[in-house]
C-alpha positions as CSV (number, residue, x, y, z in Angstrom):
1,X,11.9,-49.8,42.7
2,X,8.4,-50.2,43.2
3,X,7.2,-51.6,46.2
4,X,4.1,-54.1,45.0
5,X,0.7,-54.6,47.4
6,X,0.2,-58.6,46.5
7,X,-3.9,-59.9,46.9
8,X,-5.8,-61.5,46.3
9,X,-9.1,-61.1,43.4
10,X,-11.6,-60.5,46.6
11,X,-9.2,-58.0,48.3
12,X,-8.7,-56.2,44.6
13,X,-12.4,-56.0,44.5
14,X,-13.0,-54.7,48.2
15,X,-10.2,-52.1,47.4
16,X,-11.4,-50.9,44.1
17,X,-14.9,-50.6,45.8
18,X,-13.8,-48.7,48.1
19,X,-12.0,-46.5,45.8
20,X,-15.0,-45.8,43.5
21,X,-17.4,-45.0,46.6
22,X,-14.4,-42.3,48.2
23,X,-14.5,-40.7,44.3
24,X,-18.0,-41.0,43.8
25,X,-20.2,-40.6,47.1
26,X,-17.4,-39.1,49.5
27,X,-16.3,-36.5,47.2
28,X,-20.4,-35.5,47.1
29,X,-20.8,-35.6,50.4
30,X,-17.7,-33.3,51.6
31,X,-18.4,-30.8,48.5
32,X,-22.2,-30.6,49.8
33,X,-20.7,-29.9,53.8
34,X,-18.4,-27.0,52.7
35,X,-21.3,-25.3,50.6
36,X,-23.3,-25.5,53.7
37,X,-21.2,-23.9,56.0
38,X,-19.9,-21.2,53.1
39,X,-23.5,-20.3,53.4
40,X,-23.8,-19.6,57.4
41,X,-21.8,-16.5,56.9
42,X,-18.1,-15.1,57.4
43,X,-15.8,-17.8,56.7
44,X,-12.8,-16.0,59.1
45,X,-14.7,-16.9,61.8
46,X,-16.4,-20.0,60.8
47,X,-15.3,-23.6,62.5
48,X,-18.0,-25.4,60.2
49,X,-16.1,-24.6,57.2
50,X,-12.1,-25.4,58.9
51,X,-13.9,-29.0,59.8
52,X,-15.7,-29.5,56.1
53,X,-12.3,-28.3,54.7
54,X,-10.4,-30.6,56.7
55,X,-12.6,-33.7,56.6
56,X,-12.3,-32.5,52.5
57,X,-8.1,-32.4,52.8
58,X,-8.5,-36.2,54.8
59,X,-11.1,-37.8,51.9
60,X,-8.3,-36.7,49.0
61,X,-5.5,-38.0,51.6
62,X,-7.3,-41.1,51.9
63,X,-8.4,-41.6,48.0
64,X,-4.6,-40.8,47.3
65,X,-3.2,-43.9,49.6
66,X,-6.2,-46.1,47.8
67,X,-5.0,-45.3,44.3
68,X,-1.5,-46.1,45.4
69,X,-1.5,-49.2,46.5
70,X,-4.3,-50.0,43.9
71,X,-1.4,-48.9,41.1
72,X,1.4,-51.7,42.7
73,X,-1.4,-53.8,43.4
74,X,-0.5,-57.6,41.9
75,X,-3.2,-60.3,42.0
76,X,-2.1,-63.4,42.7
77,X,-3.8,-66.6,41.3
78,X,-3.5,-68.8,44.4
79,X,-4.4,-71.9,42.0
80,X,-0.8,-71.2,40.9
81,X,0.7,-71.4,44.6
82,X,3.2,-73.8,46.3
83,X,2.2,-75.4,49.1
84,X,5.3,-77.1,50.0
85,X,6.1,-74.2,52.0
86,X,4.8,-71.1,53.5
87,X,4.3,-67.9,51.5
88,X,1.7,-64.7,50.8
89,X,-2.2,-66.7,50.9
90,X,-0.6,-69.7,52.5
91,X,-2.7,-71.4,55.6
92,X,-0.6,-72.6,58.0
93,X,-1.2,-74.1,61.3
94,X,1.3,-73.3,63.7
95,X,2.1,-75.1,67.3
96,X,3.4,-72.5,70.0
97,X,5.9,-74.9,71.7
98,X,5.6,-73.3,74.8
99,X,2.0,-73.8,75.3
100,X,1.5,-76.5,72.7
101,X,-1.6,-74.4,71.8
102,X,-2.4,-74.7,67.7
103,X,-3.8,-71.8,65.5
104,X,-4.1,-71.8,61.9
105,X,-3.6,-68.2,60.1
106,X,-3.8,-67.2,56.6
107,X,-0.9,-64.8,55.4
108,X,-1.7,-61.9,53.4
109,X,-1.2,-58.7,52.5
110,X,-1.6,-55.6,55.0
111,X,-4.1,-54.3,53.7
112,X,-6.1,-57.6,53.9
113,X,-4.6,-58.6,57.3
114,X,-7.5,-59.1,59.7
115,X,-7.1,-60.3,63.2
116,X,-10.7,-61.5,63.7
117,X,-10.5,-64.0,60.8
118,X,-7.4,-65.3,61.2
119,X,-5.5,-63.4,58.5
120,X,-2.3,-62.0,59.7
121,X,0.0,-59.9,57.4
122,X,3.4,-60.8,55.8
123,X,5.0,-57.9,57.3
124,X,4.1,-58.3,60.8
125,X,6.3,-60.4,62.8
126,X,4.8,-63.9,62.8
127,X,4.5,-63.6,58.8
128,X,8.1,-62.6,58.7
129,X,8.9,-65.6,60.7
130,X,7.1,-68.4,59.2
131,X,7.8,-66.8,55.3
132,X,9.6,-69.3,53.8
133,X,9.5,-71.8,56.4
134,X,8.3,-75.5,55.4
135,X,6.8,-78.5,57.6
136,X,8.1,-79.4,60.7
137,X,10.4,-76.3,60.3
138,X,10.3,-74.1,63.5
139,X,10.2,-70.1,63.6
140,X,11.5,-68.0,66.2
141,X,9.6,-64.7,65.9
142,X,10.3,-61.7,68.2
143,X,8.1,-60.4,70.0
144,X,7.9,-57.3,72.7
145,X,7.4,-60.4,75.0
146,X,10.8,-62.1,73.9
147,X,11.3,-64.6,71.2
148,X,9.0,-67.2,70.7
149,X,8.8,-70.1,69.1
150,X,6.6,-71.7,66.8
151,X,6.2,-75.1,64.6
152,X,5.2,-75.5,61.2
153,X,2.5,-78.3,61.2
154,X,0.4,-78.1,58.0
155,X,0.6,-75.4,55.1
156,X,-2.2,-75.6,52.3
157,X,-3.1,-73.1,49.9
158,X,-7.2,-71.9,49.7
């Protein structure tokens, strides 16, 4: 069963940007370091090379994960979204009934999740909890701090 990475056009984009600079400029970059060091001398003895090998072993690790989740990526049209309840690319606004403090997120997928902007991932436990959910619905989410609870006020799609 494969397990699909859904995002959106921009996050495709950013990803197969990424991708194409790892292949192109990364791959360049560690060949030139190990030729370097293969020139200072005895490579038994030489911690240059072990770091431009390794750094060599991390790029292909890296370019490996990219081409994965590029391969199961699905881009999702968010035109073609629901808004009458929460789901991947949905903004919802939430109320923290405890606090009665409001915060809008945008759920996406983890490799687009991004704290600073708001974007929180489907996977992570406040995605988990409002998945699914519709207005006015409330979402108990766990957290290390204990369960917390959360009201759906507004879901829109953009």
């Amino acid at each position: 069963m494969a397990n699909y990475t859904y995002l959106t056009q921009g996050g495709y984009d950013k990803l197969k940007a990424e991708l194409e600079e790892l292949k192109s400029t990364g791959r360049k970059e560690a060949a030139m370091a190990i030729a370097e060091a293969r020139a200072q001398g005895d490579l038994s003895e030489n911690a240059e090379y072990d770091a431009a090998k390794d750094a060599q072993g991390l790029l292909e690790m890296k370019i490996n994960e990219l081409e994965t989740v590029m391969s199961n990526a699905r881009v999702i049209d968010e035109s073609l979204l629901d808004d009458s309840k929460v789901a991947i690319l949905s903004n919802v606004t939430i109320k923290n009934l405890k606090t009665g403090k409001e915060m809008t997120y945008k759920l996406v997928s983890e490799t687009e999740a991004d704290a600073k902007l708001m974007k929180i991932s489907v996977t992570s436990p406040i995605g988990q909890g409002l998945l699914g959910k519709v207005l006015g619905d409330i979402a108990k989410v766990q957290t290390p701090a204990g369960i917390m609870e959360f009201e759906v006020v507004n879901i829109t799609i953009g």
